[in-house]
C-alpha positions in Angstrom: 22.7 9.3 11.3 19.4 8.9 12.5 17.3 5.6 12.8 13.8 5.3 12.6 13.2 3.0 15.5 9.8 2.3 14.8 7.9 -1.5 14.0 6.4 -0.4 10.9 6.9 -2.5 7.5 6.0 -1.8 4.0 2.9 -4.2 4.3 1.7 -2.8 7.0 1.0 0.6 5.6 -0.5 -1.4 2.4 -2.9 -3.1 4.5 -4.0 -0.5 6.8 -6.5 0.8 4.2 -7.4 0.6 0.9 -6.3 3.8 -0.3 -2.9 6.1 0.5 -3.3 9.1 -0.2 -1.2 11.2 -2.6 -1.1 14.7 -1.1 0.5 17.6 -2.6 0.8 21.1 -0.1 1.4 24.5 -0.2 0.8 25.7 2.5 2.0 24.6 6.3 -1.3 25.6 7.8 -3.1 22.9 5.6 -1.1 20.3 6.7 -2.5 19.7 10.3 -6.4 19.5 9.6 -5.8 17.8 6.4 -4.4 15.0 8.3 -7.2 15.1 11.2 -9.7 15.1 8.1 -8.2 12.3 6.9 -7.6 10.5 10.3 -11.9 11.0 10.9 -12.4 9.4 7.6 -10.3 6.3 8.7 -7.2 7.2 6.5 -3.9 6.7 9.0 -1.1 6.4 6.3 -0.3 10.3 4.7 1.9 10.6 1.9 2.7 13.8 1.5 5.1 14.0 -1.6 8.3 16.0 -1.9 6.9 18.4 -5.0 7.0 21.9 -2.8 9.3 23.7 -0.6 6.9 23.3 2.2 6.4 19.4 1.6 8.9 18.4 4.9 7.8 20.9 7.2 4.1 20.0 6.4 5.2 16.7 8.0 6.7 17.8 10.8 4.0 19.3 11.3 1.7 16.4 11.0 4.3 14.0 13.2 4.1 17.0 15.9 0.6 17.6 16.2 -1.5 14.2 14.8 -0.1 11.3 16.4 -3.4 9.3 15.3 -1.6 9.6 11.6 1.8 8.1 10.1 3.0 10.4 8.1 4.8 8.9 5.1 7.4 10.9 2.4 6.7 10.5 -1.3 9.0 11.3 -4.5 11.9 9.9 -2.6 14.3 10.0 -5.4 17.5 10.6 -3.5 19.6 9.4 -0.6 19.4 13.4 0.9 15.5 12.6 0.4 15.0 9.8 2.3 17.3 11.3 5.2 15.8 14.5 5.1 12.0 13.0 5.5 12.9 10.3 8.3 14.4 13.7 10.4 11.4 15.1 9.4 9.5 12.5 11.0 8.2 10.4 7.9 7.6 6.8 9.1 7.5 5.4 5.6 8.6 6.5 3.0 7.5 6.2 -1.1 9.2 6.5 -4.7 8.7 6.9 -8.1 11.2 4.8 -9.4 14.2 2.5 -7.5 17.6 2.3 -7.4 20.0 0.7 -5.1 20.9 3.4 -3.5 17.9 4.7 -2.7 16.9 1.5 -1.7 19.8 0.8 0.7 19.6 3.8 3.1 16.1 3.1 3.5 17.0 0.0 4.8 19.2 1.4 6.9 17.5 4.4 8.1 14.9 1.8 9.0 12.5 3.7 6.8 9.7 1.1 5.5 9.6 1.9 1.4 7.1 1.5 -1.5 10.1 1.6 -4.2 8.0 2.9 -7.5 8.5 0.0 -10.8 6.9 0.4 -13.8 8.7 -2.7 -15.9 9.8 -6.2 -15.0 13.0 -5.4 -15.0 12.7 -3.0 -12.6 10.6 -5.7 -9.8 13.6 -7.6 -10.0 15.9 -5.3 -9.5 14.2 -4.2 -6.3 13.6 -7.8 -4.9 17.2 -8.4 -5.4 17.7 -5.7 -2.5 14.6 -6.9 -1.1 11.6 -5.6 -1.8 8.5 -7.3 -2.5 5.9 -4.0 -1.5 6.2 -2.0 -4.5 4.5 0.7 -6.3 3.0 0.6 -9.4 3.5 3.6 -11.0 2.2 5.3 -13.4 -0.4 2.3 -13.4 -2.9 3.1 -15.9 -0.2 4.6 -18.2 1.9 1.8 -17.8 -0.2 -0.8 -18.8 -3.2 -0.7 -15.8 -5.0 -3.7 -14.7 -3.7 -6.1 -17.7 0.0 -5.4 -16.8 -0.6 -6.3 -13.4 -2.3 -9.3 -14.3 0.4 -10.1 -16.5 2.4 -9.6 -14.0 0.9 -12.5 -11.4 2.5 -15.0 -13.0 5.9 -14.4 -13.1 5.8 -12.1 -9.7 3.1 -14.0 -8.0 5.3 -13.1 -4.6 5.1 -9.4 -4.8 2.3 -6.8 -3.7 1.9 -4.0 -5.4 0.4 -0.7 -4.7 -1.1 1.2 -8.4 -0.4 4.8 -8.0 -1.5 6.9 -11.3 -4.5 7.5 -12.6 -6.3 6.0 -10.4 -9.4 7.5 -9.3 -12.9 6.4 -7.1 -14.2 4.8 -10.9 -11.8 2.1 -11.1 -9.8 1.7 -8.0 -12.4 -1.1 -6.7 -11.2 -3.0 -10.2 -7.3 -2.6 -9.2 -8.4 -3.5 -5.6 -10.0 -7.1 -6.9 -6.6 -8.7 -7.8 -4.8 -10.9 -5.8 -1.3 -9.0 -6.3 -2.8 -5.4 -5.5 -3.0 -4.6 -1.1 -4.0 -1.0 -1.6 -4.0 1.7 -4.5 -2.4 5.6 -4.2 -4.6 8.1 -4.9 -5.2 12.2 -5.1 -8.3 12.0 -5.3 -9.5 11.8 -1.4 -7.4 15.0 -1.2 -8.2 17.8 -4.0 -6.9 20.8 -4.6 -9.9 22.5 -4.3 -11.0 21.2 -1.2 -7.5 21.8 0.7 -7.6 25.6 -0.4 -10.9 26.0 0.3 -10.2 24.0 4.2 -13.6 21.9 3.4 -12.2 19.2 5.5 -16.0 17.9 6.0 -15.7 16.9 2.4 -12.0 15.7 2.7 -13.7 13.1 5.3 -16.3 12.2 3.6 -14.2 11.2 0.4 -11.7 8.8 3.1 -14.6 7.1 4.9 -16.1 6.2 1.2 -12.5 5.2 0.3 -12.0 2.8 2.8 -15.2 1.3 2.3 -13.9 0.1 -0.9 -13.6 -3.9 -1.2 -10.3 -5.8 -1.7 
């Protein structure tokens, strides 16, 4: 079984910017100048989620050809996921939701992971494995800024990162609190731009994105 071998932790790819992107593609030949677009903008950390048939060769891709960018795997939901995006060359890897297992062969793949929570119950499960780097989603449907507010109290040890429904309007607001190191986002990477390849505007949106304040 392979082992990623590299240094990276869960914080680290929280704190490297404000924003991780949440990239969804189609096509293989989008992948590579996505990432450089991003990389010019000052966006390292790439999550490119497992929600198309193209989604792990788009990071080999990336792994291959931008070695300026950490390519990361999203929608981990399985064991076979996590293995299949560390051979793919993921350095990190994200997911929806936790559970042990999922949780465990990351550790042992040496895969850094956000695990997704969306209740209480769910943080405790995955600092009881270990985790204290989490994902927050979906954070404006599942309560948004007053959840994780509520949350500081009782979880004051935990960082999280809000993924869902977070957009250029209020991620500076989910960025001000003391329990939140970065937020996910799509909106640095639209649809419209990647089919299009305007990777000038793809840029422009991660240099504004990491100019945000947390």
């Amino acid at each position: 079984m392979a082992v990623n071998d590299s240094k990276l932790t869960s914080l680290d790819v929280m704190r490297d910017a404000p924003v991780i992107p949440v990239i969804v593609l189609h096509d293989v030949a989008h992948a590579v100048p996505l990432a450089r677009a991003l990389v010019a903008g000052g966006i390292r950390m790439l999550e490119v989620t497992l929600r198309t048939p193209q989604a792990l060769a788009c990071m080999e891709a990336i792994a291959r050809e931008v070695p300026e960018a950490v390519a990361g795997a999203g929608t981990i939901r399985t064991v076979a996921d996590a293995k299949a995006s560390l051979s793919a060359g993921a350095k990190f890897g994200v997911s929806p939701g936790y559970t042990s297992a999922v949780g465990n062969a990351c550790r042992e793949l040496g895969l850094p992971l956000l695990p997704g929570v969306a209740t209480g119950s769910e943080i405790m499960m995955a600092q009881e494995d270990g985790y204290t780097e989490l994902k927050f989603f979906p954070a404006v449907q599942a309560g948004g800024l007053a959840m994780l507010k509520a949350w500081q109290g009782p979880f004051g040890d935990v960082r999280f990162c809000p993924t869902g429904g977070i957009s250029l309007a209020n991620a500076a607001d989910f960025l001000a609190l003391s329990n939140v190191a970065c937020v996910g986002g799509s909106w640095i990477v639209p649809t419209d731009a990647i089919q299009a390849g305007d990777w000038a505007r793809i840029t422009q949106l991660a240099r504004e994105a990491t100019q945000l304040a947390r």
